[in-house]
Each structure stands twice: as structure tokens, then as C-alpha cells.
C-alpha positions in Angstrom: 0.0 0.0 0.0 1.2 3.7 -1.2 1.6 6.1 1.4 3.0 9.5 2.3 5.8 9.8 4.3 8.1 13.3 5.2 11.8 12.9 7.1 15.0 14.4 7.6 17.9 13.3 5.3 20.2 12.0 7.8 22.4 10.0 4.9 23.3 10.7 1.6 23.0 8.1 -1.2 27.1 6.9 -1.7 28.4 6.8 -5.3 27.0 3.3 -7.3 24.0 3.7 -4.5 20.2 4.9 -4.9 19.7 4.3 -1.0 19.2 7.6 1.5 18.3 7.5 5.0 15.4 9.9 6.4 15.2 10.4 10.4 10.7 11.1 10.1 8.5 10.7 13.0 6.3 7.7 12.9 8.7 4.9 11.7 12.7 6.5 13.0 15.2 6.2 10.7 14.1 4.1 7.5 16.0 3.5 4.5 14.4 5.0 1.7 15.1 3.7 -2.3 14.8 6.8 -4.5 15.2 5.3 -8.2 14.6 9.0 -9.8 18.5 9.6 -10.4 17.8 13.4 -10.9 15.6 13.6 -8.1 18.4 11.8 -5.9 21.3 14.2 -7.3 19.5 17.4 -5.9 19.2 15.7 -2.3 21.8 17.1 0.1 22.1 16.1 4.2 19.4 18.1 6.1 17.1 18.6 3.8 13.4 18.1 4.4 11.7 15.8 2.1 8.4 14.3 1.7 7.8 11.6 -0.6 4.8 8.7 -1.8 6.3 5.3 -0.7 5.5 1.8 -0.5 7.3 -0.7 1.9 9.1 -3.8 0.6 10.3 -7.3 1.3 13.3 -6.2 2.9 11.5 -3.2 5.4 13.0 -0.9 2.7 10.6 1.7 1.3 10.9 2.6 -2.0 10.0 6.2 -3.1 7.8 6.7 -6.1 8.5 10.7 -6.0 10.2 12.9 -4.0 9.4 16.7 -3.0 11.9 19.2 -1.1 9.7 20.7 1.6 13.0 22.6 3.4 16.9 22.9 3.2 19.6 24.5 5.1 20.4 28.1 4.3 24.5 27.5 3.6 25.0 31.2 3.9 25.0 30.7 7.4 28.0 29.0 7.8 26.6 26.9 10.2 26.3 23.6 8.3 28.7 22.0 10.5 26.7 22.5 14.0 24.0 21.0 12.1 25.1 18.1 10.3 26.5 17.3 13.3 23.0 17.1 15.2 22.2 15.0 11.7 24.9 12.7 12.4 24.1 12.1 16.0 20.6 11.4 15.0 22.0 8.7 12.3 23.9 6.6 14.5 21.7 6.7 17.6 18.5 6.2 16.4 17.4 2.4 16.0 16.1 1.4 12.4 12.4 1.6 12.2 11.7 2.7 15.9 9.0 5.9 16.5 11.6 9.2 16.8 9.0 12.2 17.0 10.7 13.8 19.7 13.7 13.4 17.7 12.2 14.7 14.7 11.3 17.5 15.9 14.6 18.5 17.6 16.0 18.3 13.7 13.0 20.1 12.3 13.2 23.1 14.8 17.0 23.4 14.7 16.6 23.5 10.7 13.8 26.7 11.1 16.7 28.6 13.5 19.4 28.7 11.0 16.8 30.9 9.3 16.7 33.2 12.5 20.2 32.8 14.8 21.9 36.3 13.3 19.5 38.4 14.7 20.9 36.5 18.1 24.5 36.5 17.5 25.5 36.9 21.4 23.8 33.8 22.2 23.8 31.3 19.7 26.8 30.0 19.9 24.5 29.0 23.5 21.9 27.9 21.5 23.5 25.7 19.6 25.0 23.6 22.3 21.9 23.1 24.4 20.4 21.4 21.2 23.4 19.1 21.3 22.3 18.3 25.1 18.9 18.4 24.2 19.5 15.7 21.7 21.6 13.6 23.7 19.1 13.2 26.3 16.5 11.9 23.9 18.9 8.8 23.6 19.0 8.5 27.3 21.8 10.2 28.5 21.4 12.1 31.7 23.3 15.6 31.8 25.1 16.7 35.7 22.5 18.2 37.8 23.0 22.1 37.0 22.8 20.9 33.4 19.6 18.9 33.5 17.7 21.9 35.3 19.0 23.9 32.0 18.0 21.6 29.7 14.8 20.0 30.4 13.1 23.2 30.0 14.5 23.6 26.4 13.2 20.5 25.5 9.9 21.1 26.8 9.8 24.2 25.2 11.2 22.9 21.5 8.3 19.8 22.2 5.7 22.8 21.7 4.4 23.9 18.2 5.9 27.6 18.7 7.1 29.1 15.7 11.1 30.4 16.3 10.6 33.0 13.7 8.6 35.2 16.5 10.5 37.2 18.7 9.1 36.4 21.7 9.8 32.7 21.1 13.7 33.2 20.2 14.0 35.6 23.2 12.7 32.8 25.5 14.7 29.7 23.8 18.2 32.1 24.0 17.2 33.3 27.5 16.9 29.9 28.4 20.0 28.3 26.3 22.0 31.5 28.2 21.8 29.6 31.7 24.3 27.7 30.5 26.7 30.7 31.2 26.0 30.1 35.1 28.2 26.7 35.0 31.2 25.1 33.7 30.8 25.2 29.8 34.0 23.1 29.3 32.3 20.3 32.4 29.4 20.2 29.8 31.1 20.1 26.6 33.1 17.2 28.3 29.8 15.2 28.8 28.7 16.1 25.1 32.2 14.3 24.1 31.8 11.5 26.6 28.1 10.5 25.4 29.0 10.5 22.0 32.1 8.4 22.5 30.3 5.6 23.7 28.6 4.8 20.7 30.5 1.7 19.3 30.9 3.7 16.0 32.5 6.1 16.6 35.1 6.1 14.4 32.4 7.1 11.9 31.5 10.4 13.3 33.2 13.4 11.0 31.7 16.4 12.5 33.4 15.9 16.1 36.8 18.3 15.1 34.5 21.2 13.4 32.0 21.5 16.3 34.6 20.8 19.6 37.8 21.9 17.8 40.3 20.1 20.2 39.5 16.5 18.6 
């Protein structure tokens, strides 16, 4: 049966491959088959797609046709900070497990690389609370001071708030600004240790651009 599904491209198809990887809500991370080779050459990591698919033999779903819905904006200069949130989400999330919460996380952070330079003091804030944030969705469990930072920014990116109001960035960088109160290289220590316990690791590319000392 033909249905409609919309993720987050969390993989890019390698060369010889027509295979991507989309991060969506009700089914996690699937692999998706996208035959269309022009379609598949426009796809880029972090894009928002939706597509008509039906499932396979194999759990695979293959895509009839695929629509971009959103992108980054590269002007930003940003990219890195994001695909490495992409990359976390990639090699945490199970295959074909529920990851709303997750989805959401990747879907918010995509809207704020729209917004950030009108919040240049803080972002830098921002963007590692989302990393926290994140990493607590895959049951990691942040020291005290961090958790009583944290939980409220997940709580608040868990409501359907639009970041593109004012009053809605002010209150997500207000909040991501506690962080200032504690010891900012105590929490990008924990960042580094949750991610290094995924067997993986080796895999993960984005570690030296977003924590420089790798």
C-alpha cells in the first residue's frame, strides 16, 4: 500500500548507491530507495523531504517521487553544527523505531538557521543546548546544573511555537543563556563523553569542526 511519508535526510546516497536515510516521526530512521537519479542528485544532508512510498520485502521503502519541503540556508555558515546534530541522530536512532521527539529536535534546529543572526551573542549558547537536548532523547542524563538547564528547552522545543517570533527566540536564547551560570567546558566534556560511547565512533566526521580540540 502507497503512502506518504516526510523525514530528515540523515544519509546521503554513496556513489554506485540509490539508497538515502530519512530520520521522520512515525517509523525513526528508515532506508528509503529513490530510483529518480535526478531527483536523488539534488538531495543534500538536512534537507526536508516528503515523498509517496511503498514498503518492501526487505522493510525498505521505496519512493515513487520525492518533493523538497525545506533545506539549510549555507549562507549561514553553520552547516557544521547542524550536520553534526544530523549525524548524532544517524547513528543513535534504531532502524524503524517511532523518533518524534527526535524529529522534531532536527526540524526546529533546521527553522533557526533561518533566525540565529538576529541572536548573534547567544547562539553560539543555543547551539550547544540542542546538542544536550538531543543527547538526552537517547538516554543520557546531563550533571544536575545541566539537566535543570536543559529540560526546559526540551519542553519548550516539544511545543508547536514558531522560532521565527521574537518572543519565542528571546525565551529559547534566554533559556539556552543559563548555561553561562556553569562550567561550559564540564558540559562540553559530557557532550564528548556520550557521543564516544557509541560503538561507531570512528564514523563520526563532525566531532573536530564543532569541539575543535578533537
Amino acid at each position: 500500500m502507497q503512502e506518504t511519508i516526510r523525514g530528515v535526510i540523515v544519509k546521503i546516497p554513496v556513489a554506485g548507491s540509490s539508497k538515502i536515510c530519512l530520520l521522520t516521526r512515525e517509523y525513526g530512521k528508515v532506508p528509503v530507495v529513490v530510483f529518480n537519479q535526478y531527483q536523488r542528485a539534488r538531495m543534500r544532508l538536512g534537507n526536508i523531504v516528503q515523498s509517496f512510498v511503498q514498503q518492501d520485502q526487505y522493510n525498505m521503502f521505496v519512493a515513487d517521487s520525492v518533493e523538497l519541503i525545506a533545506q539549510p540556508h549555507v549562507h549561514h555558515h553553520d552547516l557544521g553544527w547542524f550536520h553534526h546534530l544530523l549525524e548524532i541522530s544517524y547513528f543513535f536512532c534504531p532502524m524503524h523505531q517511532p523518533a518524534s521527539e527526535v524529529y522534531v529536535i532536527l526540524e526546529k534546529s533546521l527553522s533557526l538557521l533561518q533566525v540565529h543572526y538576529e541572536q548573534k551573542s547567544s547562539w553560539a549558547l543555543v547551539q550547544i543546548s540542542l546538542v544536550g537536548c538531543l543527547l538526552i532523547l537517547f538516554g543520557f542524563y546531563p550533571p544536575a546544573p545541566f539537566e535543570i538547564v536543559l529540560n526546559p528547552i526540551n519542553r519548550l522545543l516539544a511545543m508547536t511555537i514558531d522560532f521565527h517570533q521574537p518572543q519565542n527566540l528571546e525565551l529559547l536564547t534566554c533559556s539556552a543563556a543559563m548555561l553561562q551560570e556553569h562550567d561550559l567546558d564540564q558540559y562540553h566534556a559530557w557532550l564528548l563523553a556520550c557521543i564516544k560511547t557509541h560503538p561507531r565512533i570512528s564514523g563520526f566526521k563532525t566531532l573536530p569542526f564543532v569541539y575543535k580540540t578533537i
